[in-house]
N, C-alpha and C positions, 0 to 999 in steps of 0.2 A: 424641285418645288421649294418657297423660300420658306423658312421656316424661324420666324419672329421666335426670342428667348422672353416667353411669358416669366410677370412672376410667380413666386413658389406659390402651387394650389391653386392656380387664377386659371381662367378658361375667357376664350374672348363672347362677348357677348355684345349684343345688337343694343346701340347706346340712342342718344338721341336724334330725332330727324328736323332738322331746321326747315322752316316754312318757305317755298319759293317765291321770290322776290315778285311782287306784282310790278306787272305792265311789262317784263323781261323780255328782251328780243331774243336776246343768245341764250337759251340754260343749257348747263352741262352740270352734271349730278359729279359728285366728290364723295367717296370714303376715306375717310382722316381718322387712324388709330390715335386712341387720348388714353391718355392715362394715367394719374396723380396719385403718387406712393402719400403725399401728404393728407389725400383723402381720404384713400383707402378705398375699398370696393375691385371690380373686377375689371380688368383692360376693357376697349369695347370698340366701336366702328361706328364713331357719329356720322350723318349723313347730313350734306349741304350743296344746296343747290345755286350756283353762281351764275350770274349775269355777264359772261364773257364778253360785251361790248362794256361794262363799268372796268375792265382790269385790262394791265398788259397781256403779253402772248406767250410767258412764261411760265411754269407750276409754281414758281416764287412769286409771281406777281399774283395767281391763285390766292395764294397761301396768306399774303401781307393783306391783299383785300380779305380773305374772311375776318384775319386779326383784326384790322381796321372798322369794319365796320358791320361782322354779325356777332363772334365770339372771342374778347380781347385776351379771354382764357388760354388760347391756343398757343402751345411752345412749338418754338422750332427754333433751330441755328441760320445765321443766312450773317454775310457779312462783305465782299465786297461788288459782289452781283454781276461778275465779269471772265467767271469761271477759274479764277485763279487762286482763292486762298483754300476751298475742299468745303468750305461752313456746310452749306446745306444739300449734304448728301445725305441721301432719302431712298427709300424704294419706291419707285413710285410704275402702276403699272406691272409689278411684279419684277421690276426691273430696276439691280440700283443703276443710281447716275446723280447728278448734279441739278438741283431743282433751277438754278437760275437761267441752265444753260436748255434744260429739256421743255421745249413747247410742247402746253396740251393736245396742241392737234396733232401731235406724234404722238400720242397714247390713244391705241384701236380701242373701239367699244364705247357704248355709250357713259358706262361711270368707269374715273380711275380711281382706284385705290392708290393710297399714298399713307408708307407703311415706315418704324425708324429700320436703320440698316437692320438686316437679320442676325441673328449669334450675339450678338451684344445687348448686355442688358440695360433696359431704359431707366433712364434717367425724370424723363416727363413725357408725354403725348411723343415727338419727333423724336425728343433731344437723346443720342444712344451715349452711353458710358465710357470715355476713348481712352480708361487711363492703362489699358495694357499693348492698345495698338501703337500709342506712343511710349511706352516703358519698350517693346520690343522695336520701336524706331531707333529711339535709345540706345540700346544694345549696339547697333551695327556702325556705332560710333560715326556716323554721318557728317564728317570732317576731315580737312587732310591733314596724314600725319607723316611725317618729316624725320628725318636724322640728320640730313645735309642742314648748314646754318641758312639762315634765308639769307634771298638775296635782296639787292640794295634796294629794290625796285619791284615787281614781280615774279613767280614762277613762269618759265616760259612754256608754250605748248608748240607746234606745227598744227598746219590747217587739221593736218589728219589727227592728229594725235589727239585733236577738240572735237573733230566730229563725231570719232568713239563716242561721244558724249549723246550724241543727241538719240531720242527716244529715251532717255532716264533721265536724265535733269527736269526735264518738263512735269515730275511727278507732283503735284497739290495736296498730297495727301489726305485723300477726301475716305480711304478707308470702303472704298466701292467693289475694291477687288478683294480683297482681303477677306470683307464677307460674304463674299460673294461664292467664295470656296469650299466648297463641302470639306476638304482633309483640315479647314481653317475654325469653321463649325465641329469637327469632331477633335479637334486637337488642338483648340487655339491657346491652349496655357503653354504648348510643348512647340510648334509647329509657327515661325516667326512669319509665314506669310507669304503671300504675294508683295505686297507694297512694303513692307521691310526690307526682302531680299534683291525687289529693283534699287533700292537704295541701298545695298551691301555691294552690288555689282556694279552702279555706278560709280563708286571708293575705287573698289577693284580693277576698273580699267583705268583708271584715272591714271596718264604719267606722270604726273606732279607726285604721285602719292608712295609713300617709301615701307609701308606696312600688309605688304600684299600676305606675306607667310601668315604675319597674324592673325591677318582679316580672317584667313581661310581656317586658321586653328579653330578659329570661335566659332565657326560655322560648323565645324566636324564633328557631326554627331547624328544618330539615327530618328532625330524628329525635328529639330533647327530649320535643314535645309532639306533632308528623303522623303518631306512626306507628298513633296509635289507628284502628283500623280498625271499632270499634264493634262488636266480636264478642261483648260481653257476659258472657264468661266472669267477668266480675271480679265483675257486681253476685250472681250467681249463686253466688257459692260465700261470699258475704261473711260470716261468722256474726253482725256487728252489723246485717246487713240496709242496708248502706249501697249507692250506686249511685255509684262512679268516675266510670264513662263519662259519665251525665250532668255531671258536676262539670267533667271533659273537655272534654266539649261546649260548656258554658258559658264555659270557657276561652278558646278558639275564638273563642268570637262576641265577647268581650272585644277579643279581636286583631283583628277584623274591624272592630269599632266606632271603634275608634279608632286606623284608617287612611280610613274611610270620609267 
């Protein structure tokens, strides 16, 4: 179950319900978590009912049309609407993902909720707090590092040696999987993630890259990189269709290998 990081002492409570649009062919009913630390008061679940022939056929185009034109109150992230830079990743339907990329007729039942990521604490209405998903991005040093001089021109790879690569480079860092984690939710000060550790293990295959002992030093420790429990939430909600855990996995046996 997801479980939103209310603030301290606040309990959610039933907010306000926007009037439906007359003359509407399409309605589909929306719960939108709001909530403004500048106002004060208690999180809540405004209710709004949308004319889905006025919007596109995406939960961001949902979203831009209520900003637009019921409540220009409402925060959210959204920035290149193409699935690629992570902005507005949301829960939406119980389920995180990508607002730009998730169309509402893919969310069963008559109202979706639409919730910020879970475990992280809010910022406004959508917008979640990312400065430790990125301080633990941070961390895994996400860059190649070198001993050899460079060369004149570029590092070379083989076909193979590049396609190590693919299912982790393609990461957006939209922060879907990572909250998506129950051991991430109970240990996220300690416990660097799903979407950190796909980006420690793409370094780590990388043949260009000259810091593999390192890499693995900084990772050895009993909450960094053990707390994966292999629950799979992460590959499952990923919208680039990527797989963590096994990257995780492979982690693992990297540290196994070379103690063995």
């Amino acid at each position: 179950m997801v479980q939103l990081t209310l603030p301290r002492n606040s309990k959610l409570v039933t907010g306000k319900t926007w009037p439906k649009p007359e003359g509407a062919a399409k309605l589909k009913k929306f719960k939108i978590y709001r909530y403004s630390p500048e106002e004060g008061g208690q999180p809540r679940w405004d209710t709004f009912w949308v004319d889905l022939t006025k919007c596109g056929p995406m939960v961001l185009d949902v979203l831009i049309y209520i900003k637009n034109n019921v409540d220009p109150s409402l925060a959210f992230r959204r920035s290149c609407r193409e699935g690629v830079c992570g902005s507005c990743a949301m829960n939406i339907g119980g389920n995180n993902t990508i607002a730009c990329t998730k169309g509402w007729d893919e969310v069963a039942g008559n109202t979706i909720t639409i919730a910020p990521l879970p475990h992280l604490p809010v910022v406004r209405d959508l917008v979640p707090d990312l400065t430790n998903f990125y301080a633990q991005h941070a961390y895994v040093q996400p860059f190649l590092k070198t001993d050899t001089p460079e060369p004149e021109k570029e590092w070379k790879q083989s076909e193979d040696q590049r396609n190590e690569l693919n299912g982790l480079y393609e990461c957006i860092l939209c922060a879907s999987c990572s909250t998506s984690c129950p051991s991430y939710w109970w240990n996220g000060d300690k416990y660097l993630g799903p979407a950190a550790l796909l980006q420690a293990y793409r370094w780590l295959i990388d043949s260009r890259d000259e810091a593999t002992g390192e890499r693995l030093d900084d990772l050895e420790d009993p909450f960094k990189l053990y707390r994966c429990h292999t629950i799979m939430n992460c590959a499952q909600v990923c919208p680039k269709g990527l797989n963590p855990a096994k990257a995780i996995a492979k982690i693992k046996h990297m540290m196994v290998e070379r103690v063995s």
